[in-house]
C-alpha positions as CSV (number, residue, x, y, z in Angstrom):
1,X,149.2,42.1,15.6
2,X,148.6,45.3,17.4
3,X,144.9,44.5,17.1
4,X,145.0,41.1,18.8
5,X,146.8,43.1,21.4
6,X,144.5,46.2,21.6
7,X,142.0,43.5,22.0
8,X,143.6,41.0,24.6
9,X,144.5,45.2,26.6
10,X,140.8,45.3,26.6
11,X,139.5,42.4,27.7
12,X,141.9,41.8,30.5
13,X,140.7,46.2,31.5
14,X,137.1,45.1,31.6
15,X,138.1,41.8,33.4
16,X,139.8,43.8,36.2
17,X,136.9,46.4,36.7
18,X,134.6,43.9,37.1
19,X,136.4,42.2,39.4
20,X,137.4,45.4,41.3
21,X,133.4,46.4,41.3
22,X,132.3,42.6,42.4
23,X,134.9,42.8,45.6
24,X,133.5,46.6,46.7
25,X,130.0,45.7,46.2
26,X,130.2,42.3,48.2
27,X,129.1,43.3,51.6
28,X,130.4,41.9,54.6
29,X,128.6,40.1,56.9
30,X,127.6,42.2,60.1
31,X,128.0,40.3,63.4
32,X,125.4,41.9,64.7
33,X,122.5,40.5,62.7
34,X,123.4,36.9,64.1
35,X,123.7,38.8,67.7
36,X,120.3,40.6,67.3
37,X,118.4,37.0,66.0
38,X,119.6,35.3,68.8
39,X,118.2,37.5,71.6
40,X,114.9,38.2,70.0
41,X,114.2,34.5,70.2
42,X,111.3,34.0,72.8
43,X,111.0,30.6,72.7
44,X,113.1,27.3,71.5
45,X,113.6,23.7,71.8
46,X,116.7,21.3,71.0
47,X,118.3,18.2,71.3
48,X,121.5,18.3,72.9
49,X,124.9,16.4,73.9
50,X,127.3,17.6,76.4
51,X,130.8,16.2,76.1
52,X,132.7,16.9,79.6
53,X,136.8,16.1,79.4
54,X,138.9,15.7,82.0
55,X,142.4,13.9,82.0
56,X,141.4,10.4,82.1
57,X,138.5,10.4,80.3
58,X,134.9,12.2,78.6
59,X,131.8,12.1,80.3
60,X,128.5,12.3,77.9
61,X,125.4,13.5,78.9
62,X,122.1,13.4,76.2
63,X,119.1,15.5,76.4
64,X,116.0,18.2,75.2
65,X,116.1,21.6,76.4
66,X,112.9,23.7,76.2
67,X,113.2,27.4,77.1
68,X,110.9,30.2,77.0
69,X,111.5,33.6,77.8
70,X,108.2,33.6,79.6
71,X,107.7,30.7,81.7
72,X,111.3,29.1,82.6
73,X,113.9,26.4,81.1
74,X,113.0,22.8,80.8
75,X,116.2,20.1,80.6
76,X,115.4,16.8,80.0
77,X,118.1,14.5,80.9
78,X,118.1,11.5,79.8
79,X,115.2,9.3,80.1
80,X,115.4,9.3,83.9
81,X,115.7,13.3,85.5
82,X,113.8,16.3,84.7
83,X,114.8,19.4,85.8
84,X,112.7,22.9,85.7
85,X,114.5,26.2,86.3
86,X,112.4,29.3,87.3
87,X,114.0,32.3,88.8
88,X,116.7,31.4,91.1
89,X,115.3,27.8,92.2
90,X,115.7,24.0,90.1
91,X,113.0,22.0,90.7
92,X,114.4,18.2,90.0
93,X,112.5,15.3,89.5
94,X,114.3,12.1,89.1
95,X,111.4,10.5,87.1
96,X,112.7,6.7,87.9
97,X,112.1,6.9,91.5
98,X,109.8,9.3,91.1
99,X,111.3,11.7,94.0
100,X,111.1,15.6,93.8
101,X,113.2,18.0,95.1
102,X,114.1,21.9,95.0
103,X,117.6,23.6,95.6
104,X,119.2,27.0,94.6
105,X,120.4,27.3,91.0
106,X,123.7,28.5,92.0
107,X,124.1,24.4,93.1
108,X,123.9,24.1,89.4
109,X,126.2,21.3,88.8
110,X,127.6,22.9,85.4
111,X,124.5,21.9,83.2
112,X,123.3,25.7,83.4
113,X,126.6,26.2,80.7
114,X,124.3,24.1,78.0
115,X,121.8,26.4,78.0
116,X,121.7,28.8,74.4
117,X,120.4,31.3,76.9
118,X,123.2,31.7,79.5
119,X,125.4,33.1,76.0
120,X,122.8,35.3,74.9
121,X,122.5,37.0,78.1
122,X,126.4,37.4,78.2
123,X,125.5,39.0,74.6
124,X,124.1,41.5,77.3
125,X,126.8,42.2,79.3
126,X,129.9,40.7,78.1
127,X,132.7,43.4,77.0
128,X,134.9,41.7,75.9
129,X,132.8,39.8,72.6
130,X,134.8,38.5,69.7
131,X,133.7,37.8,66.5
132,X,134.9,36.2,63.5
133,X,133.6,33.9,60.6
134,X,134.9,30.4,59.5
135,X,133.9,27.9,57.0
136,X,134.3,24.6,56.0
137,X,133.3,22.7,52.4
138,X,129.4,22.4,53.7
139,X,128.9,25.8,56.2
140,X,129.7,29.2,57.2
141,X,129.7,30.1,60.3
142,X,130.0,33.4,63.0
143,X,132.2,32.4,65.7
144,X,131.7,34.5,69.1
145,X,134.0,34.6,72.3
146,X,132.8,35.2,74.5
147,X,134.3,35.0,78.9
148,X,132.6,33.4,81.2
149,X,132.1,35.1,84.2
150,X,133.3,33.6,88.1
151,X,136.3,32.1,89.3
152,X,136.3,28.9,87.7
153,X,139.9,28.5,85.9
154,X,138.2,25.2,83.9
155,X,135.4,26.9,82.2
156,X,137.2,30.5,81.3
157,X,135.6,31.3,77.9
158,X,133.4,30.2,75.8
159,X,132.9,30.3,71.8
160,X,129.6,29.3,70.3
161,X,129.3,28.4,66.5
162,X,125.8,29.8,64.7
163,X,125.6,28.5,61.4
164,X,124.7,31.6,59.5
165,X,122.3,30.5,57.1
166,X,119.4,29.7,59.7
167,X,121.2,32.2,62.4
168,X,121.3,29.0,64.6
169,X,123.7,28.0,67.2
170,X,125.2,24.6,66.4
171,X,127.7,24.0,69.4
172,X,129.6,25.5,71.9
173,X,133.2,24.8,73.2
174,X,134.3,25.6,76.6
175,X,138.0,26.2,77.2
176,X,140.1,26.3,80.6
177,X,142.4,29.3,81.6
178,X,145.3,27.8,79.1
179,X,143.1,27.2,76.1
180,X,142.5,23.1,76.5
181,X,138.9,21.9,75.1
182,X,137.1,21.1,78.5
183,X,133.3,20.9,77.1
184,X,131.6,20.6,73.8
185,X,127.7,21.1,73.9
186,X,126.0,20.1,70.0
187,X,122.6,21.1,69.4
188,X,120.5,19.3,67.2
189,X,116.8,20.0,66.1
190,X,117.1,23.3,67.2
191,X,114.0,24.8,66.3
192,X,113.4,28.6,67.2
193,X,110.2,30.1,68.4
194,X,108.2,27.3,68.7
195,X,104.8,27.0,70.6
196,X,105.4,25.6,73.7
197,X,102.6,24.2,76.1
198,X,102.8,25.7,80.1
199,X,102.9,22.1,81.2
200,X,106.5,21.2,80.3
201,X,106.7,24.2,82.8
202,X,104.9,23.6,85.9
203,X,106.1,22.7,89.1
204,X,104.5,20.0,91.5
């Protein structure tokens, strides 16, 4: 009998320091390597949807964004408008009536909160960044906060989802001043670094 126990004592001792050793050896993720990935990227292209809620209903937009660090932001919206951002000017061309036009970025209409680049700037210059991990049966992902900077009380903060097996942004969510869902942008395809021709950049 007190050999069974001796034995059933040990077992359960080396149970427990291996289980002891496993949880101090299992690193934790660092935020920072997700952070560090996503503002070395020089180049990128994705799909995207933009969901916009107000109180009586959601507007959807579809698109292809094309940025490069380099030469500008591309937003294809739709099958119909084109829209090329260089410095502080959007050249638009609305591709069905085939009429261009320029005007000042800061008459963005809101679309310039789709772009994976506006959050990794803030990455910059934000102080108050948040981070924590979530997962669900499929993914694991870093969740940043992030505040959006001006005056608007509908688009306060910001947290972007970056699935942390590829380092990818999946979507981001938008929230107003009291923490309601306002926007949801979903990026699809995202492919990083790709070769991108000057054309999809130039300005007529």
């Amino acid at each position: 009998m007190r050999r069974k126990l001796l034995i059933l004592f040990s077992v359960i001792f080396v149970f427990t320091i291996i289980v002891i050793f496993y949880g101090c050896g299992k690193s934790k993720k660092d935020p920072n390597e997700v952070t560090n990935y996503l503002k070395d990227l020089k180049t990128y292209s994705t799909d995207f949807i933009i969901e916009i809620k107000n109180d009586k209903q959601v507007i959807t937009y579809e698109g292809k964004h094309y940025y490069s660090k380099a030469l500008g932001h591309r937003m294809e919206l739709g099958q119909d408008r084109v829209f090329i951002y260089k410095g502080d000017k959007i050249y638009a061309h609305d591709v069905k009536n085939n009429v261009r036009y320029t005007v000042d970025k800061k008459f963005d209409s809101g679309f310039l909160l789709s772009f994976v680049e506006e959050y990794i700037n803030l990455l910059y210059t934000n102080e108050e960044i948040k981070y924590e991990f979530k997962e669900n049966e499929m993914k694991k992902y870093q969740l940043i906060h992030l505040l959006i900077p001006g005056l608007n009380k509908d688009t306060e903060k910001a947290v972007m989802y970056v699935e942390l097996t590829s380092n990818l942004p999946e979507k981001v969510i938008i929230y107003d001043e009291k923490d309601n869902e306002k926007v949801k942008i979903t990026y699809k395809n995202f492919q990083p670094n790709p070769e991108l021709k000057q054309e999809l950049f130039k300005v007529e």
